[in-house]
C-alpha positions in Angstrom: 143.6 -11.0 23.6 141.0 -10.4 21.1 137.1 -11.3 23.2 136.5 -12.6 27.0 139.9 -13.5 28.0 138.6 -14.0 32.0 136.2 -16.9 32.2 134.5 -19.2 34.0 134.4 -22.8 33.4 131.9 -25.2 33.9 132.8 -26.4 37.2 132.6 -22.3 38.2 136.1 -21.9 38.4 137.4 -18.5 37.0 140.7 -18.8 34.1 142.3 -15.7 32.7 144.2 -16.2 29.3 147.4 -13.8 28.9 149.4 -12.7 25.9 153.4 -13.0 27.2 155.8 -12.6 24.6 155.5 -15.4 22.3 152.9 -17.3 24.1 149.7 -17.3 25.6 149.5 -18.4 29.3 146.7 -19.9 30.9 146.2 -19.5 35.1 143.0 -20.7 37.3 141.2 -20.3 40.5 142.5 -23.9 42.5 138.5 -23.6 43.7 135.7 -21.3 42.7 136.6 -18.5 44.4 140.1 -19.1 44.8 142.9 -19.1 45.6 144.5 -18.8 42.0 147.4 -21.1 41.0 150.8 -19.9 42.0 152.3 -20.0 38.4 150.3 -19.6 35.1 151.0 -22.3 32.4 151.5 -22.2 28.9 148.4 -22.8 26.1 149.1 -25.3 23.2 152.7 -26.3 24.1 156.1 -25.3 23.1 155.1 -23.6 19.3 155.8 -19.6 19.5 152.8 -17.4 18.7 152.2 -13.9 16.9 150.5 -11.2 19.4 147.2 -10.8 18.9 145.6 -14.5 19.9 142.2 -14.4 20.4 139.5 -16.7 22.6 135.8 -17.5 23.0 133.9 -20.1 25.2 130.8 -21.8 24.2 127.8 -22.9 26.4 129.3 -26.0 27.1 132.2 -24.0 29.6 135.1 -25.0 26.7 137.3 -22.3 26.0 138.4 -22.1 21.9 141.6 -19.7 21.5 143.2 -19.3 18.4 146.5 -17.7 17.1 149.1 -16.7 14.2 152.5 -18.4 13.9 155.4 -17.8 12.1 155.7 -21.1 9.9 159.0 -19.3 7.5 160.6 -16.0 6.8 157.7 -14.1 5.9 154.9 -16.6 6.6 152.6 -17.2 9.3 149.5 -19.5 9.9 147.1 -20.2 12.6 146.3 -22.3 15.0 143.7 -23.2 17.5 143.5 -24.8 20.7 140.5 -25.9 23.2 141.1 -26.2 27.2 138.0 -28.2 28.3 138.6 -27.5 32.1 140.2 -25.3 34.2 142.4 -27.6 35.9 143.6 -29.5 32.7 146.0 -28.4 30.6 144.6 -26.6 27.1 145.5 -29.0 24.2 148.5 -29.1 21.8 148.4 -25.8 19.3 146.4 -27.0 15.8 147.9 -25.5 12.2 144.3 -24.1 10.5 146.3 -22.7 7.8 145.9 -19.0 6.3 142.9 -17.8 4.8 145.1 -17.2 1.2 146.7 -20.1 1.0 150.3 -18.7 2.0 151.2 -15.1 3.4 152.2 -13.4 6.5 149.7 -12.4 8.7 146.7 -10.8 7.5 144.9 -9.1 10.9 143.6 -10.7 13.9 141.5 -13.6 14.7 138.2 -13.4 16.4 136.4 -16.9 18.0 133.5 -18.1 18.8 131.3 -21.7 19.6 128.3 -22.3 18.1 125.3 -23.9 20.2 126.9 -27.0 19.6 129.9 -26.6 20.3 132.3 -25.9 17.5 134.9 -23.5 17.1 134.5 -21.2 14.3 137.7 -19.1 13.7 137.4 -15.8 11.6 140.1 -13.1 9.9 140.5 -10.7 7.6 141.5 -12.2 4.3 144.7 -10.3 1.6 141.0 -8.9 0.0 140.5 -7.2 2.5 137.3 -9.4 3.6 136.9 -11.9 6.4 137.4 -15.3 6.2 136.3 -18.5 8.5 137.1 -21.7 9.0 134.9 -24.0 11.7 135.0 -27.2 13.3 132.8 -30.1 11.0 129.7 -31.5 12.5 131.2 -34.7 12.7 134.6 -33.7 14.1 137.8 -32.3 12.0 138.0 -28.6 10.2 136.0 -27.7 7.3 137.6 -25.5 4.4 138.5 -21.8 4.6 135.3 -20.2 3.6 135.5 -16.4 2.2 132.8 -14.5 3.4 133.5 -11.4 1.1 133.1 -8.0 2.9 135.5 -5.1 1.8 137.6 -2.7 4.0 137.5 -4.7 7.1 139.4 -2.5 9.9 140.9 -3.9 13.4 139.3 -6.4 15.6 136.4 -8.8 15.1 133.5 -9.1 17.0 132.8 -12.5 17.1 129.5 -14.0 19.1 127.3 -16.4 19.3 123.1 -15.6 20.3 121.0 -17.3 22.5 120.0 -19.4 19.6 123.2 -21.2 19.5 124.0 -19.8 16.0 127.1 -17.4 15.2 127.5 -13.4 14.2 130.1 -12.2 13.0 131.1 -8.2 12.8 134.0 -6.1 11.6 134.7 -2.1 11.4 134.9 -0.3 7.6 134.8 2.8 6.5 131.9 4.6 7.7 130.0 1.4 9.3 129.5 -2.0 10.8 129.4 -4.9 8.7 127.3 -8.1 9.8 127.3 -12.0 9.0 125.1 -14.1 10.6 123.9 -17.9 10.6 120.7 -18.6 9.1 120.7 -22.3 10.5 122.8 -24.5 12.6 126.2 -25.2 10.8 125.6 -23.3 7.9 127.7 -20.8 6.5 127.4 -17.4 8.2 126.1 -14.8 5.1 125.6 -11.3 4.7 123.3 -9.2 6.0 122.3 -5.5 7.1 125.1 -4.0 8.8 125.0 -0.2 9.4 126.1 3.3 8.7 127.8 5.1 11.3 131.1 6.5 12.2 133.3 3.7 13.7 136.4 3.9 15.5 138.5 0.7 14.1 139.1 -1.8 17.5 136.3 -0.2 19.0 133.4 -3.0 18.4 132.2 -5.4 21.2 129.2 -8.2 20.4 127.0 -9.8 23.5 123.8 -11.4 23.2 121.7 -9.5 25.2 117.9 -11.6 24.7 117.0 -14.4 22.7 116.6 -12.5 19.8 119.2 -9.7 20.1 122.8 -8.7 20.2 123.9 -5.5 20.9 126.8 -4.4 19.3 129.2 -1.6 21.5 130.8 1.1 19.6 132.8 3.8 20.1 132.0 6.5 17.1 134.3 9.6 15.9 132.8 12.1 18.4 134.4 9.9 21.2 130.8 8.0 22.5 129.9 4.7 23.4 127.2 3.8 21.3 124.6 0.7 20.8 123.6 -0.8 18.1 120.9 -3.6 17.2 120.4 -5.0 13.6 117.1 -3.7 12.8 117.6 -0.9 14.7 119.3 2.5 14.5 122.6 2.9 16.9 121.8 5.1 19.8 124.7 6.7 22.5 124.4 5.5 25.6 127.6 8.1 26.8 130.9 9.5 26.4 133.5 6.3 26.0 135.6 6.3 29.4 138.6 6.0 27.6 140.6 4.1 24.5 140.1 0.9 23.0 136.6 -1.7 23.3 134.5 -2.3 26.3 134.5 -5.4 28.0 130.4 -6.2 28.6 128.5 -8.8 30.8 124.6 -9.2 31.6 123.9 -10.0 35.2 121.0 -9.7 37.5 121.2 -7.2 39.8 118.5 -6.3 42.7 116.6 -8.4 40.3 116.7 -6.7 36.9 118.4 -8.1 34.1 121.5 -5.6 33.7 124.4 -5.0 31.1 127.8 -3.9 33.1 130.2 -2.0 30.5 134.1 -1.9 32.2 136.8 -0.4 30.5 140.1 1.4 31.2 139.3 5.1 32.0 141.4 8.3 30.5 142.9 8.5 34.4 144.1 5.2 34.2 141.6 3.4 36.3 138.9 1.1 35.4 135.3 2.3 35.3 132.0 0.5 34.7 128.5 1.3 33.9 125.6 -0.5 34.3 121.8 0.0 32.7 118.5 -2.5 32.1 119.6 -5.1 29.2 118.6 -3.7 25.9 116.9 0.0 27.9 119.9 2.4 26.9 117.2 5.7 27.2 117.0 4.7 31.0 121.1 6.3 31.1 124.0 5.1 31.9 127.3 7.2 34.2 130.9 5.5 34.6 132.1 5.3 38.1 135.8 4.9 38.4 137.2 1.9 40.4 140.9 0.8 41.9 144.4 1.8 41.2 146.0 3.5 38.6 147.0 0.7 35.4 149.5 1.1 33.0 148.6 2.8 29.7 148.6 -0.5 28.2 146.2 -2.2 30.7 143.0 -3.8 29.5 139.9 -5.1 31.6 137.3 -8.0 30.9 134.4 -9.0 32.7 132.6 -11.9 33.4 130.0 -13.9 36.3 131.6 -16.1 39.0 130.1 -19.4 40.7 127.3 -17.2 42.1 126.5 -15.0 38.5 128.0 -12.1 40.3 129.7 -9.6 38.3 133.7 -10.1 38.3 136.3 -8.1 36.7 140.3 -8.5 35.9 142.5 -6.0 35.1 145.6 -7.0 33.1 149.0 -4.8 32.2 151.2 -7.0 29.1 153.8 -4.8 30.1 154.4 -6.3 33.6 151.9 -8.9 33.6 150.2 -7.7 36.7 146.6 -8.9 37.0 144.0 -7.5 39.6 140.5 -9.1 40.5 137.9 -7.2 41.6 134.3 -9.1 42.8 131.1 -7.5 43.4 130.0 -7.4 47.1 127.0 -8.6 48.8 125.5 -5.0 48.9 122.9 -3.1 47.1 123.9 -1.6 43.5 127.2 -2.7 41.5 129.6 -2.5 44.6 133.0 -4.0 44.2 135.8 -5.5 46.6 139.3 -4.0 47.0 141.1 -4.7 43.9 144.0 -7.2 44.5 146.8 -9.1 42.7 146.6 -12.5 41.8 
């Protein structure tokens, strides 16, 4: 799942989204803080789905996911789907189209909701740009828009700022590409991206203050890096181990924190944690639970109290832990278990 696929909704219930085959499954806490549903349920109804869906939740608690499909021998098209609450189910799969009219799939989708709410769905396009398509003021899908760009590599990073309007940035060659919203519903433009040597799949977007977002990197040396528009990208330390970060902010003993997690080299998860936006103050990964599959991935989010909470999830078996910080000093976690 490309972005945060553990959640919380708006009535602070926690819902993880997992890739299974041809489908995405959807499975909630029965309460906040548990227990979880015995059995997770499908997302979008009977259609089968591509690997590689993506999701993203706006302010309002609304979780947008959004998906390729084979439509015939050769072809594909995506769709979207919302899930308003935990408890009910997401809706019926929507065809979006393709950002070329017609073709087989052309890389995976990245999501986001703007301030007021709409989905905006982006891909790279047959150019080898990104294209969107987003949700109309007024209710139904605008056009595909092409937003140009060149080289675009691996995942999106997809996010929307404080300010309720939408980023957008991709991987090339040598750099980070940016788009960003000038106004509310307008058409996400160009701007400064950066120089710097990007691992493809690497890139993870989170507004960090009501100006900001800090964009997370890995670069060719093998560090994490941060990087803000109008700033130069700085390391922060050596990546913990393949494929993006998952990152939260969170208060903790009353500063306002970022927590990094992601699946270590040994095979467990570790997470960092430094001031929001103070990456000279240092950051060190400390290593937490069992060992996880090589193909085990790990997203982090708040619960009902804005405590930090991470999932762990293998597609291979479809094993998913849950780990909760405690009610101690510093970024303490519970036992992992299986829910």
């Amino acid at each position: 799942m490309n972005g945060d696929w553990l959640i919380r909704g708006r009535d602070g219930r926690l819902t993880v989204y997992l890739p299974s085959g041809d489908a995405v499954l959807c499975r909630a806490e029965l309460g906040p803080g548990g227990p979880w549903e015995d059995d997770p349920r499908t997302v979008g109804g009977a259609q089968k789905l591509h690997p590689e869906a993506a999701v993203g939740q706006g302010a309002d608690g609304y979780a947008h996911l959004a998906a390729w499909r084979p439509t015939a021998p050769g072809e594909s098209g995506l769709v979207h789907s919302t899930h308003f609450r935990p408890h009910l189910a997401p809706l019926d799969w929507t065809p979006i189209g393709h950002p070329d009219k017609k073709g087989d799939r052309t890389g995976p989708p990245a999501v986001t909701v703007d301030g007021a709410g709409r989905g905006y769905v982006f891909v790279r396009n047959g150019n080898g740009g990104v294209s969107l398509r987003n949700q109309k003021v007024k209710g139904g899908w605008g056009g595909w828009l092409d937003l140009e760009g060149h080289d675009v590599e691996g995942e999106l990073a997809a996010v929307t700022g404080e300010s309720g309007l939408v980023e957008l940035y991709a991987s090339v060659p040598g750099g980070i590409l940016r788009w960003r919203q000038e106004s509310d519903g307008r058409k996400p433009v160009r701007t400064e991206g950066v120089e710097a040597p990007v691992r493809p799949g690497t890139l993870c977007a989170l507004a960090t203050s009501a100006e900001h977002t800090t964009v997370f990197f890995t670069d060719g040396s093998g560090d994490l890096c941060a990087w803000r528009p109008g700033e130069k990208p700085v390391t922060l330390l050596a990546v913990a181990g393949p494929g993006p970060v998952s990152a939260v902010r969170c208060v903790i003993e009353g500063y306002d924190c970022t927590v990094l997690a992601q699946r270590s080299a040994s095979g467990r998860v570790a997470f960092a944690a430094y001031p929001t936006e103070q990456e000279s103050a240092g950051a060190w990964w400390t290593e937490s639970g069992p060992r996880l599959p090589a193909d085990a991935v790990v997203s982090v989010a708040l619960d009902e109290h804005e405590e930090v909470v991470a999932a762990s999830l293998s597609p291979s078996t479809g094993t998913v832990l849950l780990t909760r910080r405690k009610d101690e000093p510093g970024l303490a976690l519970e036992a992992w278990r299986e829910i």
